[in-house]
PDB file of N, CA, C and O in Angstrom:
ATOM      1  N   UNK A   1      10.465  -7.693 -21.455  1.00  0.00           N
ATOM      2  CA  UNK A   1       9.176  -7.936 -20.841  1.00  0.00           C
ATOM      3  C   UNK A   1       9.380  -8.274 -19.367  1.00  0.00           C
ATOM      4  O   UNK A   1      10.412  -8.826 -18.985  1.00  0.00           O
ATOM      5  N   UNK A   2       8.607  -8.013 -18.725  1.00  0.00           N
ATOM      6  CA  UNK A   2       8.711  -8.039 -16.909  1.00  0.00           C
ATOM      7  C   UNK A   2       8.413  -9.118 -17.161  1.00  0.00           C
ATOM      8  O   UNK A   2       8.181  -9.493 -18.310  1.00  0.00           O
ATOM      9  N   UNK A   3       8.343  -9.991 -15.946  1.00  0.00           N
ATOM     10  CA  UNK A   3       8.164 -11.510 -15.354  1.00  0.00           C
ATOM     11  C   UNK A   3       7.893 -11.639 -14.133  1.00  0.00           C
ATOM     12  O   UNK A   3       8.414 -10.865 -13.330  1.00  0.00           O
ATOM     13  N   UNK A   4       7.170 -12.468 -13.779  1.00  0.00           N
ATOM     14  CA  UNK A   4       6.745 -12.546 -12.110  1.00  0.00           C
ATOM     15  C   UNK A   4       8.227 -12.564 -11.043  1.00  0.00           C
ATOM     16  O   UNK A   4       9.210 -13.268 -11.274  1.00  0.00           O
ATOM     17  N   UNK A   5       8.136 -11.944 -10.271  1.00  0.00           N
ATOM     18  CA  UNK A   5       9.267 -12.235  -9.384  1.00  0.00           C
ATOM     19  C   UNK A   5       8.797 -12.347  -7.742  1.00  0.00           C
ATOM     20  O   UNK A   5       8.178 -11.518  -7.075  1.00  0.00           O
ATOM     21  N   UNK A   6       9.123 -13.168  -7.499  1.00  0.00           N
ATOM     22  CA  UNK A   6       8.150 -13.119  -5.939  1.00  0.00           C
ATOM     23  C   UNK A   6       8.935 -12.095  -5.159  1.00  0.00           C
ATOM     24  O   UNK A   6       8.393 -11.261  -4.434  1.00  0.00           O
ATOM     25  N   UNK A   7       9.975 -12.175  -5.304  1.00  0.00           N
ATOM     26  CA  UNK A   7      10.944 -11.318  -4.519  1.00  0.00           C
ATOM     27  C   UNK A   7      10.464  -9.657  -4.465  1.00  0.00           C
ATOM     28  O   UNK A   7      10.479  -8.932  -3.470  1.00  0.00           O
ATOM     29  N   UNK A   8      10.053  -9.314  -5.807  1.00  0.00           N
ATOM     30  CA  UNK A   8       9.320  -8.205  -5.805  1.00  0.00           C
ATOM     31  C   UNK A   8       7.952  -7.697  -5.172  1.00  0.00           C
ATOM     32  O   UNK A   8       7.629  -6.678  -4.563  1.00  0.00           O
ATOM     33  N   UNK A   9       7.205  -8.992  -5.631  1.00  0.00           N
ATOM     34  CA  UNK A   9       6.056  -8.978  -4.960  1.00  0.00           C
ATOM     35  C   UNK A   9       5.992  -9.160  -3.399  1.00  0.00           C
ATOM     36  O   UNK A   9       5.016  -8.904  -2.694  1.00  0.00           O
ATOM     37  N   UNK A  10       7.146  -9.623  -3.010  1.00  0.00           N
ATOM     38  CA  UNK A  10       6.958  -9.313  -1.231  1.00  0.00           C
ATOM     39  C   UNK A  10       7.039  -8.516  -0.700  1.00  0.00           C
ATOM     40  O   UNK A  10       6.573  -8.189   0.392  1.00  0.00           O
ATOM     41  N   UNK A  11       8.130  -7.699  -1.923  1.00  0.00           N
ATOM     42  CA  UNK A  11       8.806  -6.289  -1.143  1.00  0.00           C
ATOM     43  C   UNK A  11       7.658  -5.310  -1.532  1.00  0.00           C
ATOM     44  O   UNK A  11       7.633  -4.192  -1.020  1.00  0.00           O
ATOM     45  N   UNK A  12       6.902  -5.622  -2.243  1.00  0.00           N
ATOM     46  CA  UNK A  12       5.550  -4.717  -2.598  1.00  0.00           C
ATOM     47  C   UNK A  12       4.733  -4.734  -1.220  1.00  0.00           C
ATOM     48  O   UNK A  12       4.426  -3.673  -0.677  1.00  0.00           O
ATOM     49  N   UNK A  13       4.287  -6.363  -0.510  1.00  0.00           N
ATOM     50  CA  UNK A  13       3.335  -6.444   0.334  1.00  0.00           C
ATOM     51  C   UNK A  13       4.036  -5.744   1.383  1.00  0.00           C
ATOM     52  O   UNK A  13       3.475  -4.829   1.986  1.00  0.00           O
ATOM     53  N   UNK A  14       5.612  -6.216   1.740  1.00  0.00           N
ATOM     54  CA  UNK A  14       6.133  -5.794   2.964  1.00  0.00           C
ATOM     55  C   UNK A  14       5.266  -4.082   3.306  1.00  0.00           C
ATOM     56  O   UNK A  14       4.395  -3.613   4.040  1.00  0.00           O
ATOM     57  N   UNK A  15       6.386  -3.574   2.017  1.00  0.00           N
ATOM     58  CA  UNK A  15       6.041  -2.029   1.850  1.00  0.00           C
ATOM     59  C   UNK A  15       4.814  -1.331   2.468  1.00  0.00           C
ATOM     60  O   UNK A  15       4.799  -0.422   3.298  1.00  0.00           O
ATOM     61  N   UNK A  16       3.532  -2.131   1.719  1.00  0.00           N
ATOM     62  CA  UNK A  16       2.628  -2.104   1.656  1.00  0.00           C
ATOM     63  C   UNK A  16       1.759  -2.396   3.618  1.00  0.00           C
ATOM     64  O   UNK A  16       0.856  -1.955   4.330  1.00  0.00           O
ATOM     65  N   UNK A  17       2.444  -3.030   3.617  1.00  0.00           N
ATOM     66  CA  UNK A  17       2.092  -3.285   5.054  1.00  0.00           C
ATOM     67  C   UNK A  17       2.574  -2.076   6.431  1.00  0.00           C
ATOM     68  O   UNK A  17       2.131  -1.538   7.445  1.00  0.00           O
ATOM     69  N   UNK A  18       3.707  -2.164   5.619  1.00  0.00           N
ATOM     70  CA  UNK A  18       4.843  -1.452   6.566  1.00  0.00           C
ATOM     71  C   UNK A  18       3.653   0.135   6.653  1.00  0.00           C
ATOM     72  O   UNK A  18       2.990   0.482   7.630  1.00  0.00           O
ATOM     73  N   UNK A  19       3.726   0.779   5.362  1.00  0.00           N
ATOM     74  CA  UNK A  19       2.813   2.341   5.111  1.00  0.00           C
ATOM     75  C   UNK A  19       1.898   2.152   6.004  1.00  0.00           C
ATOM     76  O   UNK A  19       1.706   2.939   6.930  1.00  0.00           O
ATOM     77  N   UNK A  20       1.106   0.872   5.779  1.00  0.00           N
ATOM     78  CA  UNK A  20      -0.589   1.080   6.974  1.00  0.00           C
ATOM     79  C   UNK A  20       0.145   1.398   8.242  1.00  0.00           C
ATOM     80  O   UNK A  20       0.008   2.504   8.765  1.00  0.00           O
ATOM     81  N   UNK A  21       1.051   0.320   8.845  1.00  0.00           N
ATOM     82  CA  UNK A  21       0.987   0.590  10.056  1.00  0.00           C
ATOM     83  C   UNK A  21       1.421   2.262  10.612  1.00  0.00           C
ATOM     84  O   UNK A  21       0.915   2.894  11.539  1.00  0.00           O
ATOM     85  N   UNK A  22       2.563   2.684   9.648  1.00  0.00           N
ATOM     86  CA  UNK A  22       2.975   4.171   9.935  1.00  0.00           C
ATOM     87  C   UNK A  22       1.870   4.887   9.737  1.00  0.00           C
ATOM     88  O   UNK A  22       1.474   5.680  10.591  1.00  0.00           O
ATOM     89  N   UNK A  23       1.332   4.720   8.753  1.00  0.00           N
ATOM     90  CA  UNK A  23       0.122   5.790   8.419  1.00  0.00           C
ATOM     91  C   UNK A  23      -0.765   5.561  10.067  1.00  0.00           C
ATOM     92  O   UNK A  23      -0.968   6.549  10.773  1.00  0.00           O
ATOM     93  N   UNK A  24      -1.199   4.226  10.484  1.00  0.00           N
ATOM     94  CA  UNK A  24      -1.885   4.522  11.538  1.00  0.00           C
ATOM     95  C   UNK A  24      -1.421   5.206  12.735  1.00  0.00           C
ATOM     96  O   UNK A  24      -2.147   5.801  13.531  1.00  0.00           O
ATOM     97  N   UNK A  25       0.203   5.041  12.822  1.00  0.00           N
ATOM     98  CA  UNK A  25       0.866   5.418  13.789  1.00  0.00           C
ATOM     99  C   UNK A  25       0.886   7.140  13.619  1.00  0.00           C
ATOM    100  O   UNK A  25       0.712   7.976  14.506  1.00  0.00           O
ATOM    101  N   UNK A  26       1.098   7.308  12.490  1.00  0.00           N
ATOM    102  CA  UNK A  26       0.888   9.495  12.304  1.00  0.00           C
ATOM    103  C   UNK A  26      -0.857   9.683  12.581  1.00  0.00           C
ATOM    104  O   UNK A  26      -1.375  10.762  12.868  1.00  0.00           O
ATOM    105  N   UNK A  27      -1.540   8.485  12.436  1.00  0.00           N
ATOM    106  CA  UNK A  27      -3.221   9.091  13.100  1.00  0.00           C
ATOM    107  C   UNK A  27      -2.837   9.292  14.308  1.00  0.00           C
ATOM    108  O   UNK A  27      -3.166  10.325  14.890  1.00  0.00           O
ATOM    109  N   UNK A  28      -2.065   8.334  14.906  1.00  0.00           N
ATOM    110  CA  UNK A  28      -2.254   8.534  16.564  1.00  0.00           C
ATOM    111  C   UNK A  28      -1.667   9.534  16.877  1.00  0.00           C
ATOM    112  O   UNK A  28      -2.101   9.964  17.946  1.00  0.00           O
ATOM    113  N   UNK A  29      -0.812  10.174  16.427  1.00  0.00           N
ATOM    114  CA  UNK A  29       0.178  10.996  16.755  1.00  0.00           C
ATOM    115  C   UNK A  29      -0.828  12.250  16.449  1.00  0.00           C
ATOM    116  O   UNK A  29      -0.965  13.016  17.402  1.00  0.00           O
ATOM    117  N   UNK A  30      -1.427  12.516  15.460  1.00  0.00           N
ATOM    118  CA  UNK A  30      -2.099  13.415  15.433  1.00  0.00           C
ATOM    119  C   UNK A  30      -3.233  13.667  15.953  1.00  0.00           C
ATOM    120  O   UNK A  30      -3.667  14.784  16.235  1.00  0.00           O
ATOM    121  N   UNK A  31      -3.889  12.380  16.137  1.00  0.00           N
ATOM    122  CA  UNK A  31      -5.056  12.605  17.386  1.00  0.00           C
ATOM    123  C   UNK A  31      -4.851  13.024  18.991  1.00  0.00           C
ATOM    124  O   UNK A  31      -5.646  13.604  19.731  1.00  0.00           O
ATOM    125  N   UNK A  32      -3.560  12.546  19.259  1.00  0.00           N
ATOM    126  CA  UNK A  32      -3.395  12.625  20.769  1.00  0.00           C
ATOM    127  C   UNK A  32      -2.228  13.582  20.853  1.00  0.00           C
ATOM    128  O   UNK A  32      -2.345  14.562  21.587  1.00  0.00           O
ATOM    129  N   UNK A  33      -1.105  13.390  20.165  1.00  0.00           N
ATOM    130  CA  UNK A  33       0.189  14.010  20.516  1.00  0.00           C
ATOM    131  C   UNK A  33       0.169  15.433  19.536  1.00  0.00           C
ATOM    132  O   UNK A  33       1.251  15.872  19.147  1.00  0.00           O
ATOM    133  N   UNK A  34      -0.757  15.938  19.262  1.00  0.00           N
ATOM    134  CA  UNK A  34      -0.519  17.034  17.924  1.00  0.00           C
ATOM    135  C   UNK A  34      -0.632  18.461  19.371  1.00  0.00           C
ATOM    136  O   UNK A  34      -1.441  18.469  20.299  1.00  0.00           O
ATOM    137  N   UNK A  35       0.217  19.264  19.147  1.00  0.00           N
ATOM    138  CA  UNK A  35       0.374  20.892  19.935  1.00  0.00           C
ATOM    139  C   UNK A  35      -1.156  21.389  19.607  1.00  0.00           C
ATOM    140  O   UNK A  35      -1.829  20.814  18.752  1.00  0.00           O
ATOM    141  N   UNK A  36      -1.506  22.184  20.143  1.00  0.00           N
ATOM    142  CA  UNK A  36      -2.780  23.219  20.009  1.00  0.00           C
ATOM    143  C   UNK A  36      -2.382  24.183  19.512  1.00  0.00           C
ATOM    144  O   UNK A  36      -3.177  25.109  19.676  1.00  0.00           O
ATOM    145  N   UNK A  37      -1.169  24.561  18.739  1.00  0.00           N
ATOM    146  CA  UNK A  37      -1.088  25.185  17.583  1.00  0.00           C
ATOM    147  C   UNK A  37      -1.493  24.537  16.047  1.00  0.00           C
ATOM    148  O   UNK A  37      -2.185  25.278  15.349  1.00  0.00           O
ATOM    149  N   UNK A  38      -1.223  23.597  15.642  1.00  0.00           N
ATOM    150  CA  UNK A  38      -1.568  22.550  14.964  1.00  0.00           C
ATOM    151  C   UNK A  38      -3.232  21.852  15.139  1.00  0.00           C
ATOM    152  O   UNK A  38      -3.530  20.731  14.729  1.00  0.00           O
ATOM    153  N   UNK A  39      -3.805  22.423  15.558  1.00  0.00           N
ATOM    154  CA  UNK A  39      -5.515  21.745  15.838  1.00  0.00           C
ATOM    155  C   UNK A  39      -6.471  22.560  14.719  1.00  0.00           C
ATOM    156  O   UNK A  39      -7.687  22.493  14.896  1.00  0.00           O
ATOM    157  N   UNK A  40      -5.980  23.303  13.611  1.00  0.00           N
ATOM    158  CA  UNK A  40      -6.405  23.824  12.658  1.00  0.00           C
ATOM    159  C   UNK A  40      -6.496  23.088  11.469  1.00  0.00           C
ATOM    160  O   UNK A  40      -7.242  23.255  10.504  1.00  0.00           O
ATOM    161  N   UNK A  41      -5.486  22.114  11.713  1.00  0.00           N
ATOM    162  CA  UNK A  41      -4.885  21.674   9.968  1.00  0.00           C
ATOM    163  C   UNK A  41      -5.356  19.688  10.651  1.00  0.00           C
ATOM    164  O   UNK A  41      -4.951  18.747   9.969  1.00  0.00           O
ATOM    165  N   UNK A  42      -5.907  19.501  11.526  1.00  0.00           N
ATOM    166  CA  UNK A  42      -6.451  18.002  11.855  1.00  0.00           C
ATOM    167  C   UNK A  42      -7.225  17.691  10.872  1.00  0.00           C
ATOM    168  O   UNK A  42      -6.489  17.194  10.019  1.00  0.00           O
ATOM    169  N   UNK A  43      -8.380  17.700  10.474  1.00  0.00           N
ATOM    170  CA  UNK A  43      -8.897  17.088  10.014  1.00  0.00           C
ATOM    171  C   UNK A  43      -8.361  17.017   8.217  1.00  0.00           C
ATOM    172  O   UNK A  43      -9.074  16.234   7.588  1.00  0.00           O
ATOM    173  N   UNK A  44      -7.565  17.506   7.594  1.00  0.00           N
ATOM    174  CA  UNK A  44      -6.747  17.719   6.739  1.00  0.00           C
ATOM    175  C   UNK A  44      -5.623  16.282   6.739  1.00  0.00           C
ATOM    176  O   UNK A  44      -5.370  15.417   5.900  1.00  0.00           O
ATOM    177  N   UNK A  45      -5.145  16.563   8.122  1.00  0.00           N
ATOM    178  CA  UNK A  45      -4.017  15.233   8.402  1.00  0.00           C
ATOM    179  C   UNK A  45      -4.781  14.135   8.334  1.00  0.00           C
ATOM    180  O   UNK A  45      -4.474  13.215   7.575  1.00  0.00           O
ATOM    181  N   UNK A  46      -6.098  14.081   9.279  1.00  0.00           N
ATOM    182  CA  UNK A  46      -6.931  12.700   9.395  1.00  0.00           C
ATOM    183  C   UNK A  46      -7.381  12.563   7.929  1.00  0.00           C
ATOM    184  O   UNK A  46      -7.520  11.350   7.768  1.00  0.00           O
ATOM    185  N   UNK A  47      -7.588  13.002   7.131  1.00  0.00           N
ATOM    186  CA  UNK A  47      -7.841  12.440   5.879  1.00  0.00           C
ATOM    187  C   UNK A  47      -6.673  12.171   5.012  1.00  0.00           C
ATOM    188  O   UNK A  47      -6.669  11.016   4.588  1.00  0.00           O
ATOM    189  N   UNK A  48      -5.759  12.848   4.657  1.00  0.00           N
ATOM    190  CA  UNK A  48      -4.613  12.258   4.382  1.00  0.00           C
ATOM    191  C   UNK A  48      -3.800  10.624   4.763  1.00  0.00           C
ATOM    192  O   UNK A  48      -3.507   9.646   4.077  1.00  0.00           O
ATOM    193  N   UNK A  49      -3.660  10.967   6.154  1.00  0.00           N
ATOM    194  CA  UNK A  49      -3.600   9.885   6.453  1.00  0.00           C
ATOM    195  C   UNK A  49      -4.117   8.090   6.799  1.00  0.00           C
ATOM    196  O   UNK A  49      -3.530   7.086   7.204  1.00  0.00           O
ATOM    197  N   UNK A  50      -5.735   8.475   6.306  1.00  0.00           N
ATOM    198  CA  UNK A  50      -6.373   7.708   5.913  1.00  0.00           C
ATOM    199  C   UNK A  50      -6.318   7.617   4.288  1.00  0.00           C
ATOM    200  O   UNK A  50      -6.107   6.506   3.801  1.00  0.00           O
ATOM    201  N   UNK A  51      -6.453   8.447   3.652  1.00  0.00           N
ATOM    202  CA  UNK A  51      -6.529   8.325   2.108  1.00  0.00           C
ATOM    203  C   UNK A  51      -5.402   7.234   1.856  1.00  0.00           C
ATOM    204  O   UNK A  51      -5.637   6.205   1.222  1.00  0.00           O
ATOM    205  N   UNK A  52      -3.922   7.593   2.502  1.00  0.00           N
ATOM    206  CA  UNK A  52      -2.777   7.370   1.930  1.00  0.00           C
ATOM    207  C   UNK A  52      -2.527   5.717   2.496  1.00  0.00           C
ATOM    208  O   UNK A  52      -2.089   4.941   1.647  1.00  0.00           O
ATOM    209  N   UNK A  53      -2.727   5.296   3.558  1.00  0.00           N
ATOM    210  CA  UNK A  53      -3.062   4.325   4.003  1.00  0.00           C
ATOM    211  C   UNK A  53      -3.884   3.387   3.158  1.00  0.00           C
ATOM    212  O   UNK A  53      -3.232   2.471   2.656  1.00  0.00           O
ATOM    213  N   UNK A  54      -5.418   3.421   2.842  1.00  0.00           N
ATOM    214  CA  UNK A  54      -6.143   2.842   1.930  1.00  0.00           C
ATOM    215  C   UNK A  54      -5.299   2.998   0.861  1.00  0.00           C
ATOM    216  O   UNK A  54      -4.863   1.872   0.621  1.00  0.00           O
ATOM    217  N   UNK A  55      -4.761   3.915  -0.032  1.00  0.00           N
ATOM    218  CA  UNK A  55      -4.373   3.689  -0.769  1.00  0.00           C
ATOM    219  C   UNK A  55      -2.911   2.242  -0.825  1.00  0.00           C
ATOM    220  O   UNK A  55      -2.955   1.219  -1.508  1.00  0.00           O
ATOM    221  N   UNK A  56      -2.036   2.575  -0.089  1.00  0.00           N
ATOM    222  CA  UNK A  56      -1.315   1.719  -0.029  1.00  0.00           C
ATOM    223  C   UNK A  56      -1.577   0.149   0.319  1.00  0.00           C
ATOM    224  O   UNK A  56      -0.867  -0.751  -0.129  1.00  0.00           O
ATOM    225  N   UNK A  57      -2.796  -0.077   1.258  1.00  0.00           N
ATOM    226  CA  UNK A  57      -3.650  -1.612   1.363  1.00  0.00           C
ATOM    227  C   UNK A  57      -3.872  -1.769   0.296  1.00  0.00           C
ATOM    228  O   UNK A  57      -3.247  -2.761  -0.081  1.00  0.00           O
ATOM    229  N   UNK A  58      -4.922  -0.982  -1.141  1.00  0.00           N
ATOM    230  CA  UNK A  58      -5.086  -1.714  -2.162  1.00  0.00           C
ATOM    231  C   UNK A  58      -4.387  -2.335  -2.949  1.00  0.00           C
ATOM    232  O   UNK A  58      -4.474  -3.474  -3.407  1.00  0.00           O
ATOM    233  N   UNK A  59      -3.276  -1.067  -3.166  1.00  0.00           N
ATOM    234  CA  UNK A  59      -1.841  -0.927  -4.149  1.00  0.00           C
ATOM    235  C   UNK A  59      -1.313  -2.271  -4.025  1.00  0.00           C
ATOM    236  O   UNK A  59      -1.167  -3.115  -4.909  1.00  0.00           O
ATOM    237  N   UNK A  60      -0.953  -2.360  -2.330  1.00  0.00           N
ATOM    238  CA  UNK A  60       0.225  -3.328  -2.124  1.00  0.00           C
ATOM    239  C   UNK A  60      -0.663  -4.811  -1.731  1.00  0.00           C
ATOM    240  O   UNK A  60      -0.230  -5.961  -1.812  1.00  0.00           O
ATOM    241  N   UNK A  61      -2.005  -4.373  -1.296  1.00  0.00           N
ATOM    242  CA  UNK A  61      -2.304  -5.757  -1.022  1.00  0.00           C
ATOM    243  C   UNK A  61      -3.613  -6.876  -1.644  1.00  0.00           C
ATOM    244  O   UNK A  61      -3.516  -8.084  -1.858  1.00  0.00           O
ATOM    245  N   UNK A  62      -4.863  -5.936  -1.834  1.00  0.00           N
ATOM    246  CA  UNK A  62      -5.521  -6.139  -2.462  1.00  0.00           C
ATOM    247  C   UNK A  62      -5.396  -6.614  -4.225  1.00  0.00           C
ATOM    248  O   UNK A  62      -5.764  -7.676  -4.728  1.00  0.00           O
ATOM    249  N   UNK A  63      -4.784  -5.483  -4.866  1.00  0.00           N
ATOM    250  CA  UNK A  63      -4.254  -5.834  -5.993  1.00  0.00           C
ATOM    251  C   UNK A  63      -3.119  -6.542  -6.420  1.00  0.00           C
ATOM    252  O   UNK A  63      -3.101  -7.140  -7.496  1.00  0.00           O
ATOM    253  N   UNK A  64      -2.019  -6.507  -5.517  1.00  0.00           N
ATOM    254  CA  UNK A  64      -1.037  -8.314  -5.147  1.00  0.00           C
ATOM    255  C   UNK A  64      -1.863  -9.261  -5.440  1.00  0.00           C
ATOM    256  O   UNK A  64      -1.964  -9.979  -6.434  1.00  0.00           O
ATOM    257  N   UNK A  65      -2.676  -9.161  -4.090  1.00  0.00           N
ATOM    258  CA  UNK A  65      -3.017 -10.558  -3.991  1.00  0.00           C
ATOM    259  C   UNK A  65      -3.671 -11.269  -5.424  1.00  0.00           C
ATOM    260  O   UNK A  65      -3.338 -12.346  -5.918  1.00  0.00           O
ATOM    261  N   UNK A  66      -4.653 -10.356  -5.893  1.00  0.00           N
ATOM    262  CA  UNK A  66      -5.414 -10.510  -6.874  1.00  0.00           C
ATOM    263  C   UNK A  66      -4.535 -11.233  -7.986  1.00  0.00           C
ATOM    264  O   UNK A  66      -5.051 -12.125  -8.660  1.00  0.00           O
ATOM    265  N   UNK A  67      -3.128 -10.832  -8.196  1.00  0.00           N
ATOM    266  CA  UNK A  67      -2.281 -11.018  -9.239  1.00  0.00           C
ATOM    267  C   UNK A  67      -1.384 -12.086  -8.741  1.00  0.00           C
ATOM    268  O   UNK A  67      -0.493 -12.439  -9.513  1.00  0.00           O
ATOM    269  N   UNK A  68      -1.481 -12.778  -7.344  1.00  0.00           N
ATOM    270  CA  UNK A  68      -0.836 -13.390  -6.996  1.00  0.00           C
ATOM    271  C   UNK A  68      -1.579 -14.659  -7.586  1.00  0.00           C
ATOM    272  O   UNK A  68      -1.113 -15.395  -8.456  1.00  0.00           O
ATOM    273  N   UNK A  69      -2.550 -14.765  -7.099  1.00  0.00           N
ATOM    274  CA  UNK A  69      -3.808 -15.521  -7.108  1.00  0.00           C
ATOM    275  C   UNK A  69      -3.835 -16.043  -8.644  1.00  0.00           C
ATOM    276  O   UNK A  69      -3.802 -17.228  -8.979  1.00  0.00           O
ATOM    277  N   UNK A  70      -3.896 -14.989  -9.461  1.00  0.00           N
ATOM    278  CA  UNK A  70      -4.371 -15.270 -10.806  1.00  0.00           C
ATOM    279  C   UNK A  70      -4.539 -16.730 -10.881  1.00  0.00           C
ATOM    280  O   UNK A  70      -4.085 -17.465 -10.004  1.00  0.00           O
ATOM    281  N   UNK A  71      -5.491 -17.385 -12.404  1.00  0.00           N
ATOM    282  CA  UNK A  71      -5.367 -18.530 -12.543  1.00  0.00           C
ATOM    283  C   UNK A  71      -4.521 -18.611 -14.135  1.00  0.00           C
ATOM    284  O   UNK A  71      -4.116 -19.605 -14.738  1.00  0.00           O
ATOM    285  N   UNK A  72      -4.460 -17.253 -14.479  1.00  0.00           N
ATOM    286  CA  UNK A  72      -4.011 -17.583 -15.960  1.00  0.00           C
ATOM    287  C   UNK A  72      -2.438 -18.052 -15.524  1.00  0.00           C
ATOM    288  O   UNK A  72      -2.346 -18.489 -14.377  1.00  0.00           O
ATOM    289  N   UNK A  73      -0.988 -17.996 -16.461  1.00  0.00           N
ATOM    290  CA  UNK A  73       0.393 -18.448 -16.251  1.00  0.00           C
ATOM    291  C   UNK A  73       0.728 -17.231 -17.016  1.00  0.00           C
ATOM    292  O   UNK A  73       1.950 -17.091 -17.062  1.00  0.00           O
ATOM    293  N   UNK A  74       0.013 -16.202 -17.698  1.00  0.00           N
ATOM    294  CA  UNK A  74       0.334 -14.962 -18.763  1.00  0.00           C
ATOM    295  C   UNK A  74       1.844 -14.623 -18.320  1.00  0.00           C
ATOM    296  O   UNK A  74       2.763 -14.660 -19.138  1.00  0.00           O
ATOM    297  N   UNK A  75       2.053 -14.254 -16.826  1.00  0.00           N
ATOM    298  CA  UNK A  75       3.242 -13.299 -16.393  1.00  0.00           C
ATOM    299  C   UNK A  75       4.616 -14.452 -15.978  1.00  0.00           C
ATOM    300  O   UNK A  75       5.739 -13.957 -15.878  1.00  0.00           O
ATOM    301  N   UNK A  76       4.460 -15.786 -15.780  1.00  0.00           N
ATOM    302  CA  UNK A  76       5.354 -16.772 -15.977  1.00  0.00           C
ATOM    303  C   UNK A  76       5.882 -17.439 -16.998  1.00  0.00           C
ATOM    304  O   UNK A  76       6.918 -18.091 -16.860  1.00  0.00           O
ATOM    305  N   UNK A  77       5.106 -17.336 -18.354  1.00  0.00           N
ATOM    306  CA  UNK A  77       5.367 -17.746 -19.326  1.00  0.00           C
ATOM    307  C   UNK A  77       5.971 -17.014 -20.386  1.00  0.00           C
ATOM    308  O   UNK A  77       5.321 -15.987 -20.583  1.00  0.00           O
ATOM    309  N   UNK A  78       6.898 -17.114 -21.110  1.00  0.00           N
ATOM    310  CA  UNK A  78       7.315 -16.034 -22.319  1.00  0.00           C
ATOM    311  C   UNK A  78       6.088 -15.771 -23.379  1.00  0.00           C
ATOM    312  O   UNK A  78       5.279 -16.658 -23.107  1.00  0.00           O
ATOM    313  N   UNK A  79       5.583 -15.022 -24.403  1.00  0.00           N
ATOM    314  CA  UNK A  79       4.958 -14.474 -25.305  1.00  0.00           C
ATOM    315  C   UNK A  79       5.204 -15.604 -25.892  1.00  0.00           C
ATOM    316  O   UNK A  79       6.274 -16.165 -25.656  1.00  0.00           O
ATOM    317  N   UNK A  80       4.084 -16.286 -26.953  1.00  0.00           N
ATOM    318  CA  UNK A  80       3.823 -16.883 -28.356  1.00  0.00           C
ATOM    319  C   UNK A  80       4.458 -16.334 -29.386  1.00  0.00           C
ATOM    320  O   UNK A  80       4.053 -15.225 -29.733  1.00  0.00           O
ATOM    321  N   UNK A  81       5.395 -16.838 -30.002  1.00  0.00           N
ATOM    322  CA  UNK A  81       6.051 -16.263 -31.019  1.00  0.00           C
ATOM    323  C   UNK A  81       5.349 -16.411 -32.261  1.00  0.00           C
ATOM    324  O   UNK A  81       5.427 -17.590 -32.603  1.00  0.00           O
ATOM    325  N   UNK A  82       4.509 -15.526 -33.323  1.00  0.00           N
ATOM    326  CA  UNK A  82       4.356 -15.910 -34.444  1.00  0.00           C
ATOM    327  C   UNK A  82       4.643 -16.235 -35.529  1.00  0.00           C
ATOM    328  O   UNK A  82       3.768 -16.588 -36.320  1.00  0.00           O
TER     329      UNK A  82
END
């Protein structure tokens, strides 16, 4: 059975943090620095790179936190033996 590990859960938020900022950093890159060969497939990248971004804030941070937070002890405690 898994068990809480904070160690994990940081390297989740780190992660998690780390993706937004790259993800914002490939918007910029594609808004400003993209060739005018490449101005076909933009709005393709700008959603990607927003999708993938949100996705990784919820993943890593929203739903962390939520589980960080908890009030139950379910994931610190061993199972009830019957």
């Amino acid at each position: 059975m898994l068990t809480y590990n904070p160690f994990y859960e940081g390297t989740l938020l780190f992660l998690a943090i780390l993706s937004v900022v790259l993800n914002n950093y490939a918007f910029y890159l594609i808004m400003f620095k993209m060739p005018s060969s490449m101005r076909d497939f933009r709005h393709c990248l700008y959603m990607l790179c927003i999708l993938d971004g949100l996705f990784a804030f919820v993943l890593g941070v929203v739903l962390n936190t939520k589980i960080a937070f908890s009030t139950s002890n379910s994931r610190s405690s061993p199972p009830d033996e019957p």
